[in-house]
N, C-alpha and C positions, 0 to 999 in steps of 0.2 A: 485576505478575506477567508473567513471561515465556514463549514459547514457545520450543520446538525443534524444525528440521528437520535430518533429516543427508543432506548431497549431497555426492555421493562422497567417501564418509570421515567429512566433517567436519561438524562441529556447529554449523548456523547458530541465532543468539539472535532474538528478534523481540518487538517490544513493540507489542499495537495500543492503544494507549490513550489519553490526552487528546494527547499529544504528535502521535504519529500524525495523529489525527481533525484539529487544528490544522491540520496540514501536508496534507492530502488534500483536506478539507471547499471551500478557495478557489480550487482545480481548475477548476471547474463553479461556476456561477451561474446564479442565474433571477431575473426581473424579475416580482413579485404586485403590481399595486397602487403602483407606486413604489416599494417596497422591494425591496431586492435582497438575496435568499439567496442563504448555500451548500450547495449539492446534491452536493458532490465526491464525499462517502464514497456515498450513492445510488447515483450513476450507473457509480462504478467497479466497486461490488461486481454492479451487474449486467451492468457489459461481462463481468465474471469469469465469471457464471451462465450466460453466453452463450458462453462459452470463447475468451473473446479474452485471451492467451498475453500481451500488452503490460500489460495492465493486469494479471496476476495479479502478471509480473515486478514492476511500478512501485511496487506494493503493497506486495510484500515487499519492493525495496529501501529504502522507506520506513520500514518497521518494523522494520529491519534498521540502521538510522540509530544511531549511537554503539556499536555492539557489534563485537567483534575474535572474528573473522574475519567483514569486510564481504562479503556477495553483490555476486558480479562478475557481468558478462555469461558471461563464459565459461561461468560453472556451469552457465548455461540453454543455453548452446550446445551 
């Protein structure tokens, strides 16, 4: 399932799902015990709650990955 946003004009696609979480999750790491997790999707979604503008971008160029019309910078600019 996909989403949509429309910035200026156009209709960006976005998909947050295993593909996504793959690609965000090894971002961020933490060490428990010797084993090492990934925290990625965690710690991004709460720079976002915190209103940090880099990560909300990083996020949706990520889940904006394979769809036509790709999110530029520009849009956010």
């Amino acid at each position: 399932m996909t989403n949509e946003i429309v910035i200026n004009g156009k209709t960006y696609e976005f998909n947050f799902g295993m593909g996504f979480i793959r690609q965000i999750d090894p971002r961020h790491t933490q060490n428990v015990n010797g084993i090492t997790q990934n925290i990625g999707l965690i710690v991004e979604m709460a720079k976002i709650m915190e209103g940090d503008m880099i990560a909300l971008y990083e996020c949706l160029r990520m889940a904006n990955k394979g769809f036509i019309p790709r999110l530029e910078p520009a849009e956010f600019d």
